[in-house]
C-alpha positions in Angstrom: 4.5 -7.4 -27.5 1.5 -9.2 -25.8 -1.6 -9.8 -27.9 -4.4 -7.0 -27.0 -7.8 -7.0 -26.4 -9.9 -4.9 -28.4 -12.3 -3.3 -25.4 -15.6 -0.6 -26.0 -15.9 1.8 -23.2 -19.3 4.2 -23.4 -17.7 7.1 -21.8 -20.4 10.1 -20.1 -19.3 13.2 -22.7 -17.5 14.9 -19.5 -15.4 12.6 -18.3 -14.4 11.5 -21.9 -13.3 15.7 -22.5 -11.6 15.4 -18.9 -9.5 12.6 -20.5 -8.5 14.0 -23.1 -7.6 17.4 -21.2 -5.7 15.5 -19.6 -4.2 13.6 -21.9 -3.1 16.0 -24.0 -1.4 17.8 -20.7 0.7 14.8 -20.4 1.4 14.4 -23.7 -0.4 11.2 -24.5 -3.3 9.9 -27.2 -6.4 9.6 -24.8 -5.9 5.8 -25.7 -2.3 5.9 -23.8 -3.5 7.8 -21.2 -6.5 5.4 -20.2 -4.4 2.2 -20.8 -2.1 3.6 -18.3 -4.6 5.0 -16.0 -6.4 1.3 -16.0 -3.2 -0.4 -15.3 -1.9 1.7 -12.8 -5.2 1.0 -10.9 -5.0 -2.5 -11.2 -1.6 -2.3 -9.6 -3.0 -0.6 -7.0 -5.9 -2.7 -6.3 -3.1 -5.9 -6.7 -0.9 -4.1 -4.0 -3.8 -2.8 -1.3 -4.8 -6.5 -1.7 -1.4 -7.7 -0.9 -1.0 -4.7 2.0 -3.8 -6.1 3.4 -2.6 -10.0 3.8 0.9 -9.2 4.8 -1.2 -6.5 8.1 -3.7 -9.7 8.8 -0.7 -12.6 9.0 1.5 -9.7 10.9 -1.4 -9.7 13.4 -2.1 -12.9 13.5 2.2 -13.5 14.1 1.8 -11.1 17.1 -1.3 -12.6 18.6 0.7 -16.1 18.8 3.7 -14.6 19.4 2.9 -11.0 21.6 3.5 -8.0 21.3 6.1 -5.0 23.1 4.9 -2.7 26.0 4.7 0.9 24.4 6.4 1.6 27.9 9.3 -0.8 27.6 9.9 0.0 24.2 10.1 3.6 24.9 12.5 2.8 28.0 14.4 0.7 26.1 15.0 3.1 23.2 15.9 6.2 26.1 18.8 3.7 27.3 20.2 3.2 24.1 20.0 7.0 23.5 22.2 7.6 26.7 24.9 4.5 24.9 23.6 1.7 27.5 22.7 -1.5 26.1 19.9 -2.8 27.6 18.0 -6.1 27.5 15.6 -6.3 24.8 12.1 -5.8 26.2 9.8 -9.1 26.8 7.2 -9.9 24.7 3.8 -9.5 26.3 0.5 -11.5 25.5 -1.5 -9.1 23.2 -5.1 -9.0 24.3 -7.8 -8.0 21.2 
């Protein structure tokens, strides 16, 4: 198990009986149930922060790259529907 930190939170009395309502609902010490609540928000924060690199190099990829027509795409996607195989459609310079 991986050495802890001994932390002191000063908790306003209502959230602290929230937490242990809720706690209890779930089965769990208050101590469980706020370990687990702080890590699952830091795996949060961790994913948004990764969400938001892999949406800004995606961009930046389609800004060098282009971008598909709504219109071709749509086309496209009706000509496969009726079982022709149609030419992908071109990539198109994306203007911001």
């Amino acid at each position: 198990m991986p050495p802890t930190i001994a932390t002191s939170l000063k908790l306003p009395a209502e959230l602290k009986a929230a937490i242990d309502e809720d706690a209890r609902k779930q089965g769990l010490s208050s101590h469980a149930y706020m370990v687990r609540t702080l890590a699952d928000a830091s795996e949060r924060a961790r994913l948004r922060e990764q969400f938001t690199q892999d949406a800004l190099a995606a961009e930046q990829d389609m800004l060098a790259r282009g971008g598909y027509d709504l219109a071709d795409v749509k086309a496209y996607f009706e000509a496969r529907a009726r079982g022709e195989r149609p030419e992908r459609p071109p990539l198109r310079p994306v203007v911001r």
